[in-house]
Every structure is written in structure tokens, then in C-alpha cells.
C-alpha positions in Angstrom: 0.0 0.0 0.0 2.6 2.3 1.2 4.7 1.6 -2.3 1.0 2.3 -4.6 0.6 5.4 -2.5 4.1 6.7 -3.1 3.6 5.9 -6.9 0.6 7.9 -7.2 2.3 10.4 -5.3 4.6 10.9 -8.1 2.5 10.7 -10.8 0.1 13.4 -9.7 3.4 15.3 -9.6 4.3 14.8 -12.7 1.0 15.2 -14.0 0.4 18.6 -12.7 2.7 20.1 -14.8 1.2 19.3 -17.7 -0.3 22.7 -18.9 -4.2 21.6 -20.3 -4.4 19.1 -17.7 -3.5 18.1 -14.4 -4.2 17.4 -11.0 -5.2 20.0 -8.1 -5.4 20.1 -4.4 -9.0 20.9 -3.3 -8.0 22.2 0.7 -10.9 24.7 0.5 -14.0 24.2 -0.4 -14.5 27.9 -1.3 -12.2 27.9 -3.9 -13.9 26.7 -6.9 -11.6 26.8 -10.0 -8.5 25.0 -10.3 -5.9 25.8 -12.8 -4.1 28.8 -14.8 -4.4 30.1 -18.4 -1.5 30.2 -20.2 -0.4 32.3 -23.4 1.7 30.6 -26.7 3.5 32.9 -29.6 2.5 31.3 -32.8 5.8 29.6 -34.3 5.8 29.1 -38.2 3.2 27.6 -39.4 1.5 25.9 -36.4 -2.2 25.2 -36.5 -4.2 25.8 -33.3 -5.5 21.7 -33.4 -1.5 20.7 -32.8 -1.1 23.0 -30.1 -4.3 21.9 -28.2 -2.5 18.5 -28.6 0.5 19.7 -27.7 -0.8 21.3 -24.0 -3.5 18.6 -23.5 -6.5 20.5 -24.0 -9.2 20.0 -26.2 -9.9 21.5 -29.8 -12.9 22.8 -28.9 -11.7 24.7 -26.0 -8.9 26.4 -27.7 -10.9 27.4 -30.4 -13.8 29.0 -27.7 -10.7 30.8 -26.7 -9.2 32.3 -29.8 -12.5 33.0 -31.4 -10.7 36.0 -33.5 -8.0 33.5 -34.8 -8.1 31.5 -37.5 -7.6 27.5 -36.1 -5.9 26.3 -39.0 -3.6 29.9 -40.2 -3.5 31.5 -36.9 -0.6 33.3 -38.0 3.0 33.3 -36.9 3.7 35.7 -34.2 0.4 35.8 -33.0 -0.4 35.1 -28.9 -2.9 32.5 -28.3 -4.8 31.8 -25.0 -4.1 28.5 -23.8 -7.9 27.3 -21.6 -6.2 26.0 -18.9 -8.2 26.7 -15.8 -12.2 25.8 -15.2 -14.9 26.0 -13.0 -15.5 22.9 -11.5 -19.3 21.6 -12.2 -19.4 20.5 -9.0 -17.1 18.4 -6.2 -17.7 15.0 -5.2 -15.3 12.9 -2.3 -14.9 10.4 -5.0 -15.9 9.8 -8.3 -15.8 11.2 -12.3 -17.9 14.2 -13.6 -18.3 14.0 -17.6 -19.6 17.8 -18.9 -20.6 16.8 -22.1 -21.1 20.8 -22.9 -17.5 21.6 -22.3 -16.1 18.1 -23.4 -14.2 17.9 -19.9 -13.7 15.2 -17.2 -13.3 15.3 -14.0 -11.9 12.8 -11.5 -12.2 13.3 -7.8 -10.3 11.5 -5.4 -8.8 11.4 -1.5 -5.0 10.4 -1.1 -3.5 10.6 1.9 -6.9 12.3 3.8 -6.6 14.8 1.2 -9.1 15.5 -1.7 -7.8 16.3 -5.3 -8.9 16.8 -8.7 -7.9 15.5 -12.2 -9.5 16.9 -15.4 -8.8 16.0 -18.9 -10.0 17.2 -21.9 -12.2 14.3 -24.2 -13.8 13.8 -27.6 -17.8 12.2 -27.4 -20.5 11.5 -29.4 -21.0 12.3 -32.8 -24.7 14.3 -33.8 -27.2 11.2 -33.9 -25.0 9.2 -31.7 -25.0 11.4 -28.5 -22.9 10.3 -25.4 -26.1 9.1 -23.0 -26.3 11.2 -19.8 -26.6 9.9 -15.9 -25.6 8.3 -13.2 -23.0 5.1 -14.2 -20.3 2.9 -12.8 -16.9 1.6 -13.8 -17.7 -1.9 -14.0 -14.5 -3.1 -15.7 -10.6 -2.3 -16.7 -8.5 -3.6 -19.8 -5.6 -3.2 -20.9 -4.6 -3.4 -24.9 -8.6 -4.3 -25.4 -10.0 -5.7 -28.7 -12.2 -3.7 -30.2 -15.8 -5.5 -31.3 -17.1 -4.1 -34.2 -20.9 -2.9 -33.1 -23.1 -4.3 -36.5 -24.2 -0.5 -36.7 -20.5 0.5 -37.6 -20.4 -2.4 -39.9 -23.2 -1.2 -41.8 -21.5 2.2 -42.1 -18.5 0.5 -43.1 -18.8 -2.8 -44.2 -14.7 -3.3 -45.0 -14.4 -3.3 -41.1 -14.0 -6.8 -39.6 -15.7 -8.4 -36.8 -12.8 -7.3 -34.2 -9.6 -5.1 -34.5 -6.4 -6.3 -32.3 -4.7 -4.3 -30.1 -2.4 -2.0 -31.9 -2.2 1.0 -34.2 -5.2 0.6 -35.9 -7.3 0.0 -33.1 -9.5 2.6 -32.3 -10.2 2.2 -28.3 -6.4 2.6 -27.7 -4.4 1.2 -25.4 -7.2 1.2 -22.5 -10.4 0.6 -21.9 -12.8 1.5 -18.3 -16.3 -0.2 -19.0 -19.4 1.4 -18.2 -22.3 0.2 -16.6 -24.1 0.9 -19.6 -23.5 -1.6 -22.3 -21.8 -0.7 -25.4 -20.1 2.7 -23.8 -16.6 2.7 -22.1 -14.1 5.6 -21.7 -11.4 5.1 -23.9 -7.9 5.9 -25.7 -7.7 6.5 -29.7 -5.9 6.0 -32.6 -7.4 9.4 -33.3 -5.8 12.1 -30.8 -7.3 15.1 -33.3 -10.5 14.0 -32.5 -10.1 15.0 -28.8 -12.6 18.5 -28.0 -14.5 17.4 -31.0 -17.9 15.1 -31.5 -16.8 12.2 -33.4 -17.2 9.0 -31.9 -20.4 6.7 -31.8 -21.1 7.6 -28.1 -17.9 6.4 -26.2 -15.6 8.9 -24.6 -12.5 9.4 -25.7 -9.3 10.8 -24.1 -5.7 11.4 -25.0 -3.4 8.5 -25.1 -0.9 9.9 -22.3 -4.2 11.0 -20.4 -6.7 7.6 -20.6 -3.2 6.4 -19.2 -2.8 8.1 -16.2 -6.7 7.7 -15.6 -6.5 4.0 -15.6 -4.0 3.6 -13.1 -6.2 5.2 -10.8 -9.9 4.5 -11.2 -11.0 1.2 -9.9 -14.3 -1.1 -10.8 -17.1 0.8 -8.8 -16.1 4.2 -9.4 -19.1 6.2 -9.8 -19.7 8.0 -13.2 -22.1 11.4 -13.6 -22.7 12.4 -17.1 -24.0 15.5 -17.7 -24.5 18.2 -20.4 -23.9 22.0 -18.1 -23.6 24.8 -21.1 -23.6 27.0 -18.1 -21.6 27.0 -15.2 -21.6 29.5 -12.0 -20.3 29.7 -9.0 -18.3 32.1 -6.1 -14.4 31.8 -6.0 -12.7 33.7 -3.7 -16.2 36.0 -3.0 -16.6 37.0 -6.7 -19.0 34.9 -9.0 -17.7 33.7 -12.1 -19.4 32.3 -14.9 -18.3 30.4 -17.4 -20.2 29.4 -20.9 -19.2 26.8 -23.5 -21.6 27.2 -26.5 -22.5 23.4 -28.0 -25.0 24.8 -30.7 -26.7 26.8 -27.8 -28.1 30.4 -28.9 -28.0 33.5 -26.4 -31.2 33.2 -25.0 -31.3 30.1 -24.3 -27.8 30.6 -22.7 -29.5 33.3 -20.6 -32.0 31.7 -19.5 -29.8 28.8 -18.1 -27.8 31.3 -16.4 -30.6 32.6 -14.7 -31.5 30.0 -13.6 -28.6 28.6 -12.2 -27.4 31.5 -10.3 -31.0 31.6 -8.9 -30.8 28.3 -7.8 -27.2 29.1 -6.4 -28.8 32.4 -4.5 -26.2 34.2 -6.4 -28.2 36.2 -9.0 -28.6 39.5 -6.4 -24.8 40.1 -6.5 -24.3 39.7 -10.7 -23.5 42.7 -13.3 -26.6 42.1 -15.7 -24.0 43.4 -18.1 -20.8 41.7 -17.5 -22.9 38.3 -18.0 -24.5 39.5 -21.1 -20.8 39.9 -22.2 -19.6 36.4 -20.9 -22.2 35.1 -22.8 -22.1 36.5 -25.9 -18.1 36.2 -26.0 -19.0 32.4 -24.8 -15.1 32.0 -24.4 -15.0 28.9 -22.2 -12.9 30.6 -19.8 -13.8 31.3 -16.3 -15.4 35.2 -16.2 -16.1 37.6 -12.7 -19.7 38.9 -13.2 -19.8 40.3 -9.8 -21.2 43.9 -9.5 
């Protein structure tokens, strides 16, 4: 015990370094966004999907975050936002939160009496074949899995075979965490472009570095909360911050779940009705103060 403790010790270490992703200490529980944006100078001719690669963040996010750059010419010399702090949906003692709306998982754990975080960024569902939302469970763990062909992908693509090896080509990657809903897992790829984007048949996808580090710590049981929060509020450090992610979503609608969260939070009386139209509109992704 002593000798898994120390190695996950290390790891979240290591991890937390990473710039997109990481792990965080959560000590107070009025503190509710982990994490520090960062800023890159565009070298050459680098394309906004290879640097969300290369800081473990999602496609989508760094595109919310650039809005007024272009993701595939951004332009040398040109400083981009790199998303690398949240709002946190909500905290749990132990367990993942899935924000389908923000393609963003969280992992919540105690080590050593005290309570962290881990977030990754993920690809999910494609239109048509949307991640399913709820309550779930890890029910299983593998390693190098085989990858089943589901008849419905065979129709798509009837050159696929009935099952892919482990390997290059498989599209589950290196490892697998079964859910308690049959047919859906969370899962590496073959793919890593796809991750911040809605392409996969309902599985949730995740970096190959990142569904690494996951596995070693999640274990059968873990509980699993899918949800879909366009909108998230909260207070940090006695301001209120909102932050939006815009999956198809218009402004009113986005207004109206705002509203209605902060009500529900008790936090509408202390918001500028003009710095959340703003948040809103700009839909960055990024945490924003809408305190008067």
C-alpha cells in the first residue's frame, strides 16, 4: 500500500505540470476553479489543433478561446490563449464528472486524507449518436482491449471486420474503463485530433498519455455522472464567475440557463446584468467575474 501510495504520489506530480491538464489540491471548499491560463507565440506555421495536442487541451476549447483566430492559419507571431483553468461543475469525495457541454472530465479522489482533482479534456459522441447522460459505474478495466465491431459501424463500413487487435489501428487505444451501460466505455484512440470534438459513436475518448494516467487510478465501482452544463456559476474567492461553453446553444437560451442557475445558487442578487451578457455573448469557455 505504502509503495502504490508513493507511486501515485509521483505521478500526480508529474502530472500537474502538464499545462491543459492536471491534478489539483482541493483544501478549501471555497475555492472553486482549479488551474491557470497560459499564453503561446505562434511559431511558423502551427495550426491551433496541434497546439491543443501539444498542452492537453481540447480543440474545442482552444478554439472558444481564440474566437478571433483563424484555427488552421493563426498566423506566426500571434499570442494565443491557452484554456487551462475551469470552473468545476461540481465536487464529489470520489468519483468522475463527464460535462458533455464543455467536453471535460473530472476525477475526484482522497489520497492521503486529502481531496484532489484530475480533469482531462475528451472527444464524445457524434450528432445522432450522442454520449447518453446519468448516473453510471466503472464496471471493468483492460488493458490493450479488442475492439468489437458494433453491427451499426459495420453497416457504415462494411470493410471493417468483426474485431480489431490491439495495436495502431485500433480505435479504443491502449485502454479501456467499461461502463455500466453496455456498449459505452471511456477510452484511448488511434485518433488524438478527435479529442474536444464530436466524433465517436457515443464512447468517450481521451488522450493516449491522459486515458493512461486515468487508468492507473480508477478502480471497478467508481461512480460516473454524465451530464450536459452549457452553463456553469459559481463564487471563488467571493466574486461569482461564470463560465459558458456554447455546443449549438443560442444567447437566449444561454441566458436563460444562467438565470437560472445563479437563482438556484442564490447568487443572482450580487451579478452585473451586463458583464454576463458579455460572458455570454463572447462564450469564451474561460472562467469570467460577473460580480457587480
Amino acid at each position: 500500500m505504502r509503495i502504490v501510495t508513493l507511486t501515485l504520489t509521483l505521478l500526480l506530480l508529474a502530472v500537474s505540470n502538464i499545462c491543459g491538464s492536471g491534478v489539483f489540491p482541493l483544501d478549501n471548499p471555497s475555492k472553486l476553479i482549479i488551474g491557470v491560463n497560459g499564453t503561446y507565440t505562434i511559431q511558423d506555421d502551427e495550426t491551433l489543433i496541434e497546439l491543443a495536442r501539444k498542452y492537453d487541451v481540447g480543440f474545442n476549447e482552444i478554439t472558444a478561446a481564440n474566437s478571433n483566430s483563424d484555427p488552421w492559419v493563426p498566423g506566426k507571431g500571434n499570442n494565443i490563449i491557452i484554456p487551462a483553468s475551469w470552473l468545476l461543475p461540481e465536487v464529489l469525495d470520489d468519483g468522475l464528472i463527464i460535462n458533455l457541454a464543455e467536453m471535460r472530465l473530472y476525477y475526484f479522489f482522497i489520497l492521503n486524507n486529502r481531496k484532489y482533482v484530475a480533469t482531462y479534456p475528451i472527444g464524445i459522441g457524434r450528432e445522432g449518436l450522442n454520449t447518453p447522460t446519468g448516473i453510471f459505474r466503472i464496471t471493468a478495466k483492460v488493458k490493450d482491449p479488442v475492439w468489437y465491431v458494433p453491427d451499426n459501424i459495420r453497416e457504415e463500413n462494411p470493410e471493417l471486420p468483426a474485431f480489431v487487435p490491439p495495436g495502431p489501428d485500433n480505435p479504443l487505444g491502449g485502454y479501456w474503463l467499461q461502463l455500466s451501460l453496455n456498449g459505452y466505455g471511456i477510452h484511448g484512440t488511434n485518433r488524438p485530433y478527435g479529442i474536444g470534438r464530436r466524433v465517436s459513436h457515443g464512447c468517450i475518448r481521451l488522450y493516449p498519455e491522459d486515458i493512461k494516467t486515468l487508468f492507473e487510478f480508477i478502480r471497478p465501482g467508481t461512480m460516473v455522472k454524465i451530464l450536459s452544463e452549457p452553463v456553469k456559476t459559481g463564487m471563488h474567492d467571493n466574486k461569482v464567475y461564470i463560465e459558458i461553453h456554447r455546443p449549438g446553444i443560442e444567447d437566449p437560451e444561454l441566458m436563460m440557463l444562467a438565470v437560472k442557475n445563479l437563482s438556484r445558487k442564490r447568487l443572482l442578487k450580487y451579478v452585473d446584468t451586463q458583464l454576463m451578457i458579455h460572458a455570454i455573448k463572447s462564450a469564451t469557455g474561460l472562467p469570467a467575474v460577473i460580480s457587480r
